[in-house]
One Martini backbone bead per residue (centre of mass of N, CA, C, O) as a GRO file, in nm:
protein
  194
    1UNK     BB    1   8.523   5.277   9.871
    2UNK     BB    2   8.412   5.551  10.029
    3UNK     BB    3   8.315   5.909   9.879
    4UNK     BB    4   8.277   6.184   9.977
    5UNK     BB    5   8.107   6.483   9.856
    6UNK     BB    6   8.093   6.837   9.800
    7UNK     BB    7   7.903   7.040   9.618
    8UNK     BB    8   7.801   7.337   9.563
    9UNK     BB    9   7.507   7.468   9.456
   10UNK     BB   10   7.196   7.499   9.415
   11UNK     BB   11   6.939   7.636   9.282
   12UNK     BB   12   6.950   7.758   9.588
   13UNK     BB   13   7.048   7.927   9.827
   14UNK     BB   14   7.227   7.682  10.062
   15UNK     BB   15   7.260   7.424   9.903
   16UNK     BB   16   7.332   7.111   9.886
   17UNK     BB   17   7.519   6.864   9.737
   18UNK     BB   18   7.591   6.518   9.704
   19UNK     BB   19   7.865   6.250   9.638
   20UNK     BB   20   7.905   5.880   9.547
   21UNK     BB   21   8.195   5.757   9.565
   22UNK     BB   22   8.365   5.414   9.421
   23UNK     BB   23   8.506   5.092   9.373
   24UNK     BB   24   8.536   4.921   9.081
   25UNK     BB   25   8.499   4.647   8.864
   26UNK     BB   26   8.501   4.539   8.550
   27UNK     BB   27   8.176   4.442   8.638
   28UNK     BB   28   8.047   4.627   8.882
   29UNK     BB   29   8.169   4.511   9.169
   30UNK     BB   30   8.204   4.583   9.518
   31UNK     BB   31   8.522   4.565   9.643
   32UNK     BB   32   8.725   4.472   9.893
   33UNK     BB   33   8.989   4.656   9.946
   34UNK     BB   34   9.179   4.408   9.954
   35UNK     BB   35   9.121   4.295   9.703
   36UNK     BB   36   9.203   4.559   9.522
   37UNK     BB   37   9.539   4.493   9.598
   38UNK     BB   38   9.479   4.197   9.499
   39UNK     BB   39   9.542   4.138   9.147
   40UNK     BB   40   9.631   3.827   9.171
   41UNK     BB   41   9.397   3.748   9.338
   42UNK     BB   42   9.126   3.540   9.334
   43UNK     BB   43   8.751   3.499   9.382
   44UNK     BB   44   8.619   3.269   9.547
   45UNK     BB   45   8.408   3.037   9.677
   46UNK     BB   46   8.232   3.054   9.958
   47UNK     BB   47   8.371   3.167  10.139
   48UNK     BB   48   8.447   3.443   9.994
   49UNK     BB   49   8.137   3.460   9.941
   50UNK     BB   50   8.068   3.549  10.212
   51UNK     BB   51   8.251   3.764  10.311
   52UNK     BB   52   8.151   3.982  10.049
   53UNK     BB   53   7.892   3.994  10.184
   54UNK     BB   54   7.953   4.065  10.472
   55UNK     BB   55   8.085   4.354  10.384
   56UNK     BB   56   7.820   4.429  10.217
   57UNK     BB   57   7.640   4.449  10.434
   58UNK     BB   58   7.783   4.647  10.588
   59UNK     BB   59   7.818   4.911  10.378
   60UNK     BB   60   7.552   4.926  10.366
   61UNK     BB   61   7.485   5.011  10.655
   62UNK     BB   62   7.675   5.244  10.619
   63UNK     BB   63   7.570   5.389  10.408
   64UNK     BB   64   7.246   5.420  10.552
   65UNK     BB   65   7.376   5.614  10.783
   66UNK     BB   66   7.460   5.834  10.606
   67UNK     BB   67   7.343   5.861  10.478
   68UNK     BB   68   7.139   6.019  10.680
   69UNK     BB   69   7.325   6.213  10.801
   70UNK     BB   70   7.256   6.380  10.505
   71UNK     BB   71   6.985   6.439  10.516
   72UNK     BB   72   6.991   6.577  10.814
   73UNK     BB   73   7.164   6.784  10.701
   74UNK     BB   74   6.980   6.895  10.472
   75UNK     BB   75   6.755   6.959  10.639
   76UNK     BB   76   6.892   7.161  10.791
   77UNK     BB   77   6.959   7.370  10.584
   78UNK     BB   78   6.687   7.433  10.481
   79UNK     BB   79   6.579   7.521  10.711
   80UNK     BB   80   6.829   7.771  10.736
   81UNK     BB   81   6.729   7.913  10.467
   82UNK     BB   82   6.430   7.978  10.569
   83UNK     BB   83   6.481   8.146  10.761
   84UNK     BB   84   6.669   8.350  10.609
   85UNK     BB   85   6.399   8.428  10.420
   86UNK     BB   86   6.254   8.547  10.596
   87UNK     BB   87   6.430   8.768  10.764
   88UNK     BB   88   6.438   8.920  10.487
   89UNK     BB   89   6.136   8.993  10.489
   90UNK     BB   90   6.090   9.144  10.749
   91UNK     BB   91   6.315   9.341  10.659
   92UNK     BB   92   6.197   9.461  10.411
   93UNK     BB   93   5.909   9.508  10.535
   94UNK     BB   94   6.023   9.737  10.759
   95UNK     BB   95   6.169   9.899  10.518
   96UNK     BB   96   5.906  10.001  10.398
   97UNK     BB   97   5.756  10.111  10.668
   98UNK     BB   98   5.957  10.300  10.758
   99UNK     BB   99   5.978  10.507  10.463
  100UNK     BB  100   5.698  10.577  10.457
  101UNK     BB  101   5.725  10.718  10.758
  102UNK     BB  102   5.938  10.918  10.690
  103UNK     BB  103   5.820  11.069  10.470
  104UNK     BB  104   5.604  11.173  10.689
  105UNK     BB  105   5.765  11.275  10.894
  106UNK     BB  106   5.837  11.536  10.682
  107UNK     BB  107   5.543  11.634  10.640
  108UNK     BB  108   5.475  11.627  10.982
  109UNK     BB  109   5.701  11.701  11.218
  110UNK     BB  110   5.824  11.430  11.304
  111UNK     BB  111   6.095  11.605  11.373
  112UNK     BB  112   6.394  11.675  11.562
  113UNK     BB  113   6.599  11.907  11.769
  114UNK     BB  114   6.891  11.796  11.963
  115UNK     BB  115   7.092  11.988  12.196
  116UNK     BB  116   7.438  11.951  12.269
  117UNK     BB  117   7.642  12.037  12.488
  118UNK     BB  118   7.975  12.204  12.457
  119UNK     BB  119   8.238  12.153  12.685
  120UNK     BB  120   8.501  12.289  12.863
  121UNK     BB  121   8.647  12.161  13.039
  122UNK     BB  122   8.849  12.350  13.259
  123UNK     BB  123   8.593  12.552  13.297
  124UNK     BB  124   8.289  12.473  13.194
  125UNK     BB  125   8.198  12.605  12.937
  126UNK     BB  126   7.974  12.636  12.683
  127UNK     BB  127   8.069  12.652  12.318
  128UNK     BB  128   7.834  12.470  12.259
  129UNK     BB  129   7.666  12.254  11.978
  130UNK     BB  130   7.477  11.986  11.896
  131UNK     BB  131   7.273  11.849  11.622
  132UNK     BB  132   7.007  11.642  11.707
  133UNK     BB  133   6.799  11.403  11.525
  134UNK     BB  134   6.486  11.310  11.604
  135UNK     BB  135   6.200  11.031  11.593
  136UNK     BB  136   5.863  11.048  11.666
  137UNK     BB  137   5.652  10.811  11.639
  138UNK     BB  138   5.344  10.730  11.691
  139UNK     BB  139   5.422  10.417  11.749
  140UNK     BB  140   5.719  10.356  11.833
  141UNK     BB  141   5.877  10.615  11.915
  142UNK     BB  142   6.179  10.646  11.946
  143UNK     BB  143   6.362  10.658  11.667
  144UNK     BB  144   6.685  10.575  11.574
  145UNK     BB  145   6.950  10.689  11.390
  146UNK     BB  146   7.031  10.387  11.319
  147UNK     BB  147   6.791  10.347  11.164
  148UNK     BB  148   6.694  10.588  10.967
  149UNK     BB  149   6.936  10.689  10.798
  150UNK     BB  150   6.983  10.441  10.622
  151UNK     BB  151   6.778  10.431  10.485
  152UNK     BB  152   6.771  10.716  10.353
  153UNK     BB  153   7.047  10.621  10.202
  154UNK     BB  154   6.935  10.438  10.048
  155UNK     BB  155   6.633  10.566   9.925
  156UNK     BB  156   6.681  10.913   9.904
  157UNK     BB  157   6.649  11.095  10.190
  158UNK     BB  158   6.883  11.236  10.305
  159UNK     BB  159   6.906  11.538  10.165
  160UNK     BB  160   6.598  11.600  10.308
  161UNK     BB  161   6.727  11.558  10.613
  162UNK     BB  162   7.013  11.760  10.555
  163UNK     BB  163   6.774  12.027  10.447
  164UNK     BB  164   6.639  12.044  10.759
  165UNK     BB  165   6.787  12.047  10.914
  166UNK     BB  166   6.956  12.325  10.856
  167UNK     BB  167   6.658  12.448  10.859
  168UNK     BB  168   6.619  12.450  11.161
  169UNK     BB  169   6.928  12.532  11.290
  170UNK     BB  170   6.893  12.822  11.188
  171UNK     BB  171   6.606  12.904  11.330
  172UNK     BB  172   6.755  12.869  11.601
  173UNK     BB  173   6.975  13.055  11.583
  174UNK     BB  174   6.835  13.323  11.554
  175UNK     BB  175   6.666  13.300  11.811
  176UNK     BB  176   6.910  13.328  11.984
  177UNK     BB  177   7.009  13.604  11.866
  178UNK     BB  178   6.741  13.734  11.934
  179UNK     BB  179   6.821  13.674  12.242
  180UNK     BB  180   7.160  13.733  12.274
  181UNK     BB  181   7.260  13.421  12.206
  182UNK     BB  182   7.586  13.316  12.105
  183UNK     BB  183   7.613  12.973  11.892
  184UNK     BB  184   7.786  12.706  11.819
  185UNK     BB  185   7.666  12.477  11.547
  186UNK     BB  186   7.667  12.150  11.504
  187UNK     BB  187   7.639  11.938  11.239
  188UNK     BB  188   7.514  11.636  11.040
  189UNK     BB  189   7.649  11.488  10.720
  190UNK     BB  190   7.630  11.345  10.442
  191UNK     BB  191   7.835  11.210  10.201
  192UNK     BB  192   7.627  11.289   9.990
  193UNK     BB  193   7.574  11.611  10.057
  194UNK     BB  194   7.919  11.671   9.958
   0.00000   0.00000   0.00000
């Protein structure tokens, strides 16, 4: 009887190794299974000694059948480990360029709020805004705060791009004031400057 076995992972992450395990008799030959049930029964002779033999190669063509069909599967696997690795530097390289480009875009005013009116649904009228960072990067146009701002909170620029927006947000809301519109405006931050 063979057992497949499969256990932990190898010394990379997502690799897998296989154990192959037999029922030997007391001499170290593999026997087949009805022999193994009748331990009063001794093979003997000619005849059972080719049984034995056909049964034997038999198992092991099914042996070299699976072997093979877990080589192939760990080829798989490995495969899909390597990519898997790729995707995370390409990952991890993306986001050091994004990064590095957000810092610059904080000392170079490629950030922007946009103001998006609160309706009062009734009446229909204007009740406020809410002050959306927007940043237009020189290469990419505009990059979404879905990619930047995790970033930003990763990295520890969330604080700095939080403390602009709000000077950016008064900035405007004077602007308005000193035109006559008095207007309530919302911003959103992060729970780290809290």
């Amino acid at each position: 009887i063979l057992t497949f076995i499969a256990f932990g992972t190898g010394p990379r992450e997502g690799s897998v190794k296989f154990i192959i395990l037999h029922t030997n008799d007391i001499h170290g030959q593999i026997l087949p299974r009805d022999a193994r049930d009748r331990k009063d029964e001794k093979i003997g002779g000619v005849a059972a000694l080719d049984a034995y033999v056909t049964k034997e190669r038999a198992a092991a063509e099914q042996l070299e059948a699976v072997v093979g069909r877990l080589r192939d599967r760990l080829a798989e696997v490995e495969a899909l480990r390597r990519e898997q690795e790729s995707a995370r530097q390409y990952q991890n390289k993306e986001q050091v360029e994004l990064l590095r480009d957000l810092r610059r875009a904080i000392d170079q005013g490629q950030l922007e709020l946009f103001y998006q009116p609160k309706v009062h649904a009734p009446s229909g009228l204007i009740t406020g805004v809410e002050a959306l960072m927007r940043w237009h990067h020189p290469r990419r146009g505009m990059v979404s705060p879905m990619v930047f701002i995790p970033i930003a909170e990763r990295y520890g620029l969330i604080g700095t791009l939080g403390n602009w927006l709000i000077e950016d947000a008064c900035r405007q809301i004077r602007a308005w004031r000193d035109g006559g519109l008095r207007m309530r405006v919302a911003i959103n931050l992060s729970v780290q400057q809290l």
